[in-house]
N, C-alpha and C positions, 0 to 999 in steps of 0.2 A: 344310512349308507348302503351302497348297492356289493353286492358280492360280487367279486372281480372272477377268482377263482374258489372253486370248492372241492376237497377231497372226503369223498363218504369209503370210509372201510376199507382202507388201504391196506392188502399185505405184499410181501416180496418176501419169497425162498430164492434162494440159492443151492443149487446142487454140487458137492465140494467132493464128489466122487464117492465109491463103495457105499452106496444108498444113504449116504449121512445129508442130511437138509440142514442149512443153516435157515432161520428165519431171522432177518431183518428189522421187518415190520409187522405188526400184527394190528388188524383193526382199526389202524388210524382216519380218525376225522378229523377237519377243522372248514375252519371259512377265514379268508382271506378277503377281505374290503378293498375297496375303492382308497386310496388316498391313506393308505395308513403303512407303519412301519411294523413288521410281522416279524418276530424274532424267534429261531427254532434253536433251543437250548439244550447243552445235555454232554455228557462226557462222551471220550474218542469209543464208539462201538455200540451208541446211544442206540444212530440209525437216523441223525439228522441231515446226513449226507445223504444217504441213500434216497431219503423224501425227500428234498432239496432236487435231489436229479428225474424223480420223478413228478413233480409239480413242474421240473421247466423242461419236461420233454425229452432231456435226453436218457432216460430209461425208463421201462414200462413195467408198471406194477404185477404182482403173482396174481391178485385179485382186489376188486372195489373199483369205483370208477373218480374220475379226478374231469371237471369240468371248469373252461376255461373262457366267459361271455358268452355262457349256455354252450360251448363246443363240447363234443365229447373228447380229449384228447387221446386216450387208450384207442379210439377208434379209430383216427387219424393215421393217413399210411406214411410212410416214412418216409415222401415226399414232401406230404403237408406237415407234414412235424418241422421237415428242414426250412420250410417257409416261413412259419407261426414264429422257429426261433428268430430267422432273421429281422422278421419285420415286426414283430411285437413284443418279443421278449428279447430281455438283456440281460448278461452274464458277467459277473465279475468274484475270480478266484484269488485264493490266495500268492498264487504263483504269478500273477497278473496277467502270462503267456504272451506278450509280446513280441513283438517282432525286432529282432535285434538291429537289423541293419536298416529298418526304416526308423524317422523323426516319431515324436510323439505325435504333431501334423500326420505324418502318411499315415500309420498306423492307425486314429480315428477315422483317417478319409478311406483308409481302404475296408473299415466296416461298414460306410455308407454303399462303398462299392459293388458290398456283397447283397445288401439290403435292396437293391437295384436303383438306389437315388441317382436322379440327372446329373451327369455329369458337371454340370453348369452351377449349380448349388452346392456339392459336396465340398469343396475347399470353405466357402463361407461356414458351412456346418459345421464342419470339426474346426474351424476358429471360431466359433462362437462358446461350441462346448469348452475346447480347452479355455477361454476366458474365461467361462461360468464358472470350472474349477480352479482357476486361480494361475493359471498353465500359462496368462498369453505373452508372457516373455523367454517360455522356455519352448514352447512348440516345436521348433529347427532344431531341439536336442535328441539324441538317441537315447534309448534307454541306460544303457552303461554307464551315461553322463550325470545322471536323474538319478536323485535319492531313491531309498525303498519308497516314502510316502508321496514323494513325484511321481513314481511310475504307477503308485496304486490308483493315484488324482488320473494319470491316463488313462486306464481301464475304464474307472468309471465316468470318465469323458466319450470314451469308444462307447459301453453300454447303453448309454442316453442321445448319440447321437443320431438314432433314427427314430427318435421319439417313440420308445416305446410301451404298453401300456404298465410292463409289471417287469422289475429289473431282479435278480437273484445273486446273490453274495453270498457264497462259500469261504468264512473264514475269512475274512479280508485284510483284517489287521491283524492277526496271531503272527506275523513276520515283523512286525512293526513295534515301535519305541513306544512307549504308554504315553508318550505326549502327541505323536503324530499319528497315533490311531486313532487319541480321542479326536483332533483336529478331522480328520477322516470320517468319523462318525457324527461328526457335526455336520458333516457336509451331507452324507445320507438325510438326514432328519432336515435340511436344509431342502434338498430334492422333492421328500414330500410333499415340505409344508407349502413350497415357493413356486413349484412346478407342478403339485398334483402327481406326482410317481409313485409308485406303490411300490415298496419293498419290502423283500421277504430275504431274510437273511439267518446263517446258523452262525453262534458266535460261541465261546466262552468267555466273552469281557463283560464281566459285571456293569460297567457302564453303561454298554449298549443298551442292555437289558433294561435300563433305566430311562431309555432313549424311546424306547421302541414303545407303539400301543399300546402290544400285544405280545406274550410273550407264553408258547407253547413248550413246555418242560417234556423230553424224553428219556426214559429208562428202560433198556433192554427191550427197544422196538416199538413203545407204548406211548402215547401221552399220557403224562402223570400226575401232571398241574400245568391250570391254565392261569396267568394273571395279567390284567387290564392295568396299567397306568391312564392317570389323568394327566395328558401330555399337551399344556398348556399352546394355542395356537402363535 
């Protein structure tokens, strides 16, 4: 497998005023592949948030370097960051953040929007997505209309819809009912294996963690154990 992404010696301080450092992270490595489900584990203050937002760009590490198809992304100005996220990386939170007053429809079409897909193809795209996830008869619904595990299936319909190479998931189903998370997390491991997506996600659901490659343990900033599943294709 080829390394998609790579983090060597990651740390992040935080300055919390009167000369006190929080640290974060300290030292962290890993490697992220091609095609595989990456799972970053660990209780709330672990610190797999904060590496979570520094492998997808939207913060930038104290020290170590994080490379992303040989880019360096620490080096990247916060233009090119805003680009990489749009058009190569995809985000999908606990909160799902969407758009209240737009459909599940506009809401994936206006990620392509921002991604700068032709106007011409963007409607087909985010109807193909929301079918992929299961969506194509609620599309013309708002969010408020849509389950919690409807609106999560949007997000990660918006995330993939500009085809991107590495999708990240903060907690996705910690809001959600243990039968429509696992269903949710079926669909990740589906993305994978059916699409070739590569995801890297923080969870605490024991499930996942059974779902996923690859599963990176963190405590107090550190990885602490690494474990490999055989995750039949």
């Amino acid at each position: 497998m080829d390394i998609l992404l790579k983090a060597e010696h990651i740390s992040r301080e935080f300055d919390v005023g009167n000369g006190n450092i929080v640290r974060a992270l300290t030292d962290v490595s890993l490697d992220v592949n091609e095609g595989e489900l990456v799972c970053l584990r660990g209780r709330s203050g672990s610190g797999k948030t904060t590496l979570i937002n520094i492998l997808g760009a939207l913060d930038r590490q104290s020290g170590g370097n994080v490379t992303f198809c040989g880019r360096d992304i620490g080096a990247l100005s916060d233009g090119e960051r805003d680009k990489l996220r749009r058009k190569e990386l995809g985000f999908v939170f606990q909160s799902v953040a969407l758009i209240s007053t737009m459909t599940a429809l506009e809401n994936v079409e206006l990620s392509l929007r921002l991604a700068g897909h032709p106007i011409s193809g963007r409607i087909k795209r985010a109807k193909e997505c929301l079918t992929r996830v299961g969506l194509g008869k609620r599309m013309d619904h708002r969010p408020g209309e849509l389950s919690g595990g409807e609106q999560q299936r949007v997000a990660i319909a918006r995330a993939v819809a500009a085809k991107p190479k590495l999708i990240f998931a903060d907690e996705p189903t910690a809001a959600l009912d243990s039968n429509t998370g696992t269903a949710v997390l079926a669909l990740f491991r589906e993305l994978v294996r059916d699409d070739g997506i590569t995801v890297v996600m923080t969870t605490h659901d024991e499930a996942m963690m059974q779902l996923a490659d690859i599963v990176y343990e963190l405590s107090d900033g550190k990885i602490v154990n690494v474990i490999r599943n055989d995750i039949p294709l």
